[in-house]
Structure formats: structure tokens, C-alpha cells
N, C-alpha and C positions, 0 to 999 in steps of 0.2 A: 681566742688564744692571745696569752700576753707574749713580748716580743721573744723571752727565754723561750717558754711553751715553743713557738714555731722554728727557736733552731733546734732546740729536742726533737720536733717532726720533722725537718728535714736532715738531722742526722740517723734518723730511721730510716732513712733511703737509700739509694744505690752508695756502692762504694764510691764512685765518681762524684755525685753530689756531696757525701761525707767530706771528700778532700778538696773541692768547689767551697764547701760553707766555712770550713778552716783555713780557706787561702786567702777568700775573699770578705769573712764574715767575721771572724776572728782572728784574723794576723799572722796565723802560724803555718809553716810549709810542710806538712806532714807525707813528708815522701813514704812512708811507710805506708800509709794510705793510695800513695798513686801508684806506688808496685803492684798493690792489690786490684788492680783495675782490669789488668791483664787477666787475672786469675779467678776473678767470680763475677757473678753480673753481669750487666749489660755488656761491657766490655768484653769479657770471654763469650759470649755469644755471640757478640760480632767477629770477634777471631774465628769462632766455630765454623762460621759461613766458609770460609775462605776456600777456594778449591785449589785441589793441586796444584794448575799451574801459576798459584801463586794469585789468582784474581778472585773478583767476588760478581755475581750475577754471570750475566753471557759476556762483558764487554766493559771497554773504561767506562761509558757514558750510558750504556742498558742494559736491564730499565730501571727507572728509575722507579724506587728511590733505594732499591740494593745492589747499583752496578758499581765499579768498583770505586769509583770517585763519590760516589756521595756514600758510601764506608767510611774510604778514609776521612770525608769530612768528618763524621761521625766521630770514627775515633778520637779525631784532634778532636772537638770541643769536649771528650770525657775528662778529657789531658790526662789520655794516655802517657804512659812514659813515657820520652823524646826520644831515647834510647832503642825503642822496642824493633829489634831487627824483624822481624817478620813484617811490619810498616814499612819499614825502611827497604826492607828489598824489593815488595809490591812497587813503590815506587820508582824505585831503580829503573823495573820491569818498563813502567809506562813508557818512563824519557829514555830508553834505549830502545823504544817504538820505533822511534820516529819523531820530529815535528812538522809542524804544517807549514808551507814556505814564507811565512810571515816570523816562525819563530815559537809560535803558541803552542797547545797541546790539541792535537787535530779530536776530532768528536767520532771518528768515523773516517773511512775512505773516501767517502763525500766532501770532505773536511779540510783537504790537503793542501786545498791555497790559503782560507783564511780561516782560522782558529775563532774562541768565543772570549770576547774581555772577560767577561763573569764568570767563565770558567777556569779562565788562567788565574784571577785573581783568588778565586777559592784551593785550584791547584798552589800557588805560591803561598798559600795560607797554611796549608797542613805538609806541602814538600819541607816549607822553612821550619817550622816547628819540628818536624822530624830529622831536623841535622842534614837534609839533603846538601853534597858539597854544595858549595854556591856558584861553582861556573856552570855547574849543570843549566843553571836557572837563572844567566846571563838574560838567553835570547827570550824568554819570559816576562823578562822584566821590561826588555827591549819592545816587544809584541805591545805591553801592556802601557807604555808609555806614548808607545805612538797614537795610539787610542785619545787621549786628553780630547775634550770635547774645548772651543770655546767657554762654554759656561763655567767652564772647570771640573766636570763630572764625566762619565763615563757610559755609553749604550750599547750591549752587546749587538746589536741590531743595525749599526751603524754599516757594517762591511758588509750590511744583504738586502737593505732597503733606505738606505740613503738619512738615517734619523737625524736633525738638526739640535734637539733638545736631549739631554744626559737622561739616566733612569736613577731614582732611587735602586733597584732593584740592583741593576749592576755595580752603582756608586757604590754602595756598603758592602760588594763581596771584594773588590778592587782594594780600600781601604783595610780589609780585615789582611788579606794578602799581602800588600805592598807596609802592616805594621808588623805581621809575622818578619817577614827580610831585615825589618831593622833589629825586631827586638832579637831575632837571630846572630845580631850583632855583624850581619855582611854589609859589605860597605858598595859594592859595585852602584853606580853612579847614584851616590850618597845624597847629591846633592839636587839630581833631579828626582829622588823619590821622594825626598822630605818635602819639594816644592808641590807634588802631583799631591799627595796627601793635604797639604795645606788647602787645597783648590778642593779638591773631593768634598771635604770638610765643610769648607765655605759653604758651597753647592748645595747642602745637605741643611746645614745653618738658613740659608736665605728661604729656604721653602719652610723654615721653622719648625723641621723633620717630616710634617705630613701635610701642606697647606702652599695650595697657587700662589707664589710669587707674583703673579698677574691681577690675579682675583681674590686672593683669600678663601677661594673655597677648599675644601678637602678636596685630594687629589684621588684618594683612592679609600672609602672607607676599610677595605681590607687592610689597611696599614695603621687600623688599628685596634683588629683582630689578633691577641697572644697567641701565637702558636708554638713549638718547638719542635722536631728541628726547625728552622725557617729555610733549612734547603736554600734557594737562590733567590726565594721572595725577603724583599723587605717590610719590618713592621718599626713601628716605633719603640717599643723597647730593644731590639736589636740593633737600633741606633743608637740611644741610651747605651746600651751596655757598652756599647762599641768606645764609646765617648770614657766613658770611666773606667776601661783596660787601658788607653792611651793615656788617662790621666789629666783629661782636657780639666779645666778650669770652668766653670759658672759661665754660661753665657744666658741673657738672657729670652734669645728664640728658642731655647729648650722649655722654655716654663710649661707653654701650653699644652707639650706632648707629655710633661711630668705632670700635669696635673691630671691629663687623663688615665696615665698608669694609675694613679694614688686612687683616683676614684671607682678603681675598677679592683681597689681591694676590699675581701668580702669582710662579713663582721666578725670570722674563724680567725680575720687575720692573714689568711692565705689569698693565693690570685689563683683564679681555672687554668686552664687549658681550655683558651676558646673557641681552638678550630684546628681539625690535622689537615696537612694535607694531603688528599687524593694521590696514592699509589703503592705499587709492590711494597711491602716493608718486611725485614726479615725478623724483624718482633715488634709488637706495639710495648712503647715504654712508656705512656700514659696516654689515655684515654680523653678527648676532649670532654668539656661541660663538668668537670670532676676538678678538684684542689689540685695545683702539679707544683710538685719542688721543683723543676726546671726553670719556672714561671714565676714564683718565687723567690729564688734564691737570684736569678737575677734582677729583678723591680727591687728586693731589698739591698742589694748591694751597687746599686744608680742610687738611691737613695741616700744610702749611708755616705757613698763618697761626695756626692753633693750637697751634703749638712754640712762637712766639713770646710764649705765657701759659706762666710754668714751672707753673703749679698745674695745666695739663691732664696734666702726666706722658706728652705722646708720644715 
């Protein structure tokens, strides 16, 4: 398929994707499109889920991957409405829980001294996108600062087993969260999340997204396995895409993880779904080893914003 052909195809697809490919694919904000999100498709069938008391699964955190927290992540990345009160109260619901005595979003009763950075950063991901006030998500931010690793990255693992090195995995849900806050437009210590971001970033840069800073080896070949959701795991194009919602500039430690994207497009012109991952789901939205507009529509739009640097050479 030529490159018109494949937004044709991925304007065949969910209403979500349809206002994804025109936000990010073609320039235009068709709200008209995200109201409809709520209302057919993927999106109303994750609203469907929802039980009375306002939650989704048994529990914020179980099981996974239809407890109520990885919903709402869900949600937000359909980009949902911001607006959409039934999000907006669920999460009311969580932070008037309770926190965990650090500040964070407790996981559980078990949970109540120290909270999860990569959870709170995916919580401040989709709280901020959904207009949660912003004092609410003071001591969230606070939790999540304290966290800074040396390296300048972030390990949820750090408050339960002493880790000395940051994770990819937690780094990119921490950034996704602490970009929601800004582009939120809250200012609460303005100046130390622009700097935790800067450092995250770095962190993510020196390992040239998937590759030992020490050794040059790959660190993890599942990070660079497509999949979608990516849930809390990191891949490289979830780092990609992360980079050209921010708006970052051409660096060039990204070359090597674009080159691998580019080569992992088939001759359809589209990219698979190379791998789901393992658990509860309240629908399958695409099938691994098959074409997925998710997979797609984000590799083409890393893409397209990094042509517009001539020094990236794509």
C-alpha cells in the first residue's frame, strides 16, 4: 500500500484511531471525532465495563489488565474526551482512598507505606489529562520526585529491594505522567518537573533507547517487540512516540531504535502487532502477528515528525 492507501486503512478503524490519524497524521483536531469515542467502539466498551461502584475489575490495581487503573490508562491513550465525567469521577473515587504515607497511590493495603513510581507516573498521566484539580496530585508529584535515581531515571523497585540503576520500564511511564502535568498546563514545582523530565530523557538517550550504556549490548530484546497497550512495559517505539508528543528535536541516539522501527515495516506498508501481553483483557483490540493501526499509526507519525529535522536523514 502506498502511503494515501494506509491512512485510508487506518481511517477504517476505530473511532479513536480515526481522530489519532487526523491529530497526528494530518493536522486537523477533529473534536467531533473524540466525542464519538465515548459513544461506539473501543471506548464505549471500556465505559461498558465499568461497575456500579464506579470501578472497573475487583480493585485499583486487580487484575491486571482490567483493574481500574490500567482502564483508565486505556482510556486516556484513546483520547478520550478530557471532559468525560464518568473518568473524572472514578478517579475522584481513587484519591479520596486514600494515599500511601509517601504521598503515592497505595497498590493495596499492603501498599500503605510506600506507593509504585511507575504507577504514580501512569496515574499522573491519565489523572492530568482528565482535568483532575491539580492539588489533588500535589503529593504525587512530590512521591514521584523523590524517586530521581542518580542516573537521572527512575525504578519502581527501588523502595523494595534497594535497585542502584533506573529502569527503562518505569522511566517512560514517569515521563509520560510528569508531560501530562505540564501540558495540563499546572505549574506546581514547575521547575523541578521540567528538570526530572530533562534527566529522564537523558537516561533513556544514553542507552540510545534499547542498548548497554556499559556494553553496547541490547538490554532487553523485548524492547523491541511492538506491542500495544504497552501497559508498564517499555519498547522502543513507545519511546519514539513519547519523544514526538514532547516535540523533542533529532537527536542522534535515536537513529538506531528508528532504524529498527523502519525495518520492521512490512511491504503492505503497515507494521504487526508483535506481541500482546499476557492477561485478563476486557476485549482484544487487535490480535498479535496480524497489520495493527495502533502500531502503525504510531511508527508513522515518529516518522513523519522526525523528517521534519533534515539532520535525522529519514
Amino acid at each position: 500500500m502506498k502511503d494515501q492507501e494506509i491512512i485510508e486503512w487506518l481511517l477504517e478503524g476505530d473511532v479513536s484511531i480515526q481522530y489519532q490519524v487526523h491529530l497526528g497524521l494530518l493536522g486537523v483536531d477533529r473534536k467531533d471525532l473524540q466525542l464519538r469515542i465515548a459513544q461506539e467502539g473501543w471506548g464505549r466498551e471500556f465505559l461498558s465495563k465499568r461497575h456500579a461502584n464506579g470501578h472497573w475489575g475487583d480493585r485499583f490495581y486487580q487484575p491486571k489488565w482490567i483493574s481500574t487503573h490500567y482502564t483508565l490508562l486505556d482510556l486516556r491513550n484513546l483520547n478520550l474526551s478530557p471532559d468525560n465525567e464518568v473518568v473524572q469521577e472514578t478517579i475522584d473515587l481513587v484519591l479520596d482512598a486514600g494515599k500511601a504515607q509517601d504521598g503515592g497511590i497505595p497498590l493495596g493495603p499492603s501498599t500503605s507505606i510506600h506507593s509504585d513510581v511507575c504507577v504514580n507516573g501512569m496515574f499522573l498521566n491519565y489523572a492530568s489529562y482528565f482535568k483532575t484539580a491539580e492539588t489533588k496530585l500535589h503529593s504525587i508529584v512530590d512521591s514521584i520526585l523523590s524517586e530521581i535515581m542518580p542516573d537521572g531515571g527512575f525504578n519502581c523497585v527501588t523502595t523494595r529491594n534497594g535497585a542502584k540503576h533506573s529502569s527503562l520500564h518505569s522511566t517512560i511511564s514517569v515521563l509520560e505522567g510528569l508531560t501530562e502535568f505540564q501540558k495540563s498546563g499546572y505549574t506546581y514545582r514547575v521547575n523541578d518537573v521540567q528538570s526530572a523530565k530533562e534527566s529522564a530523557e537523558e537516561f533513556i538517550l544514553q542507552h540510545r533507547l534499547f542498548l548497554s550504556d556499559r556494553t553496547g549490548n541490547i538490554i532487553n530484546k523485548n524492547f523491541l517487540k511492538l506491542s500495544y497497550p504497552g501497559r508498564w512495559k517499555y519498547d522502543i517505539l513507545r519511546a519514539l512516540d513519547y519523544f514526538q508528543y514532547v516535540g523533542r528535536k533529532w537527536d542522534k541516539r535515536m537513529a538506531e531504535a528508528v532504524e529498527v522501527i523502519q525495518k520492521k515495516r512490512k511491504k503492505n506498508g503497515a507494521w504487526n502487532m508483535q506481541v500482546a501481553h499476557p492477561g485478563q483483557l476486557h476485549f482484544v483490540m487487535e490480535k498479535a502477528g496480524v497489520p495493527s493501526r495502533w502500531n502503525t499509526l504510531r511508527a508513522l507519525r515518529v516518522i513523519e515528525h522526525f523528517k521534519k529535522d533534515s539532520s535525522a536523514h529519514l
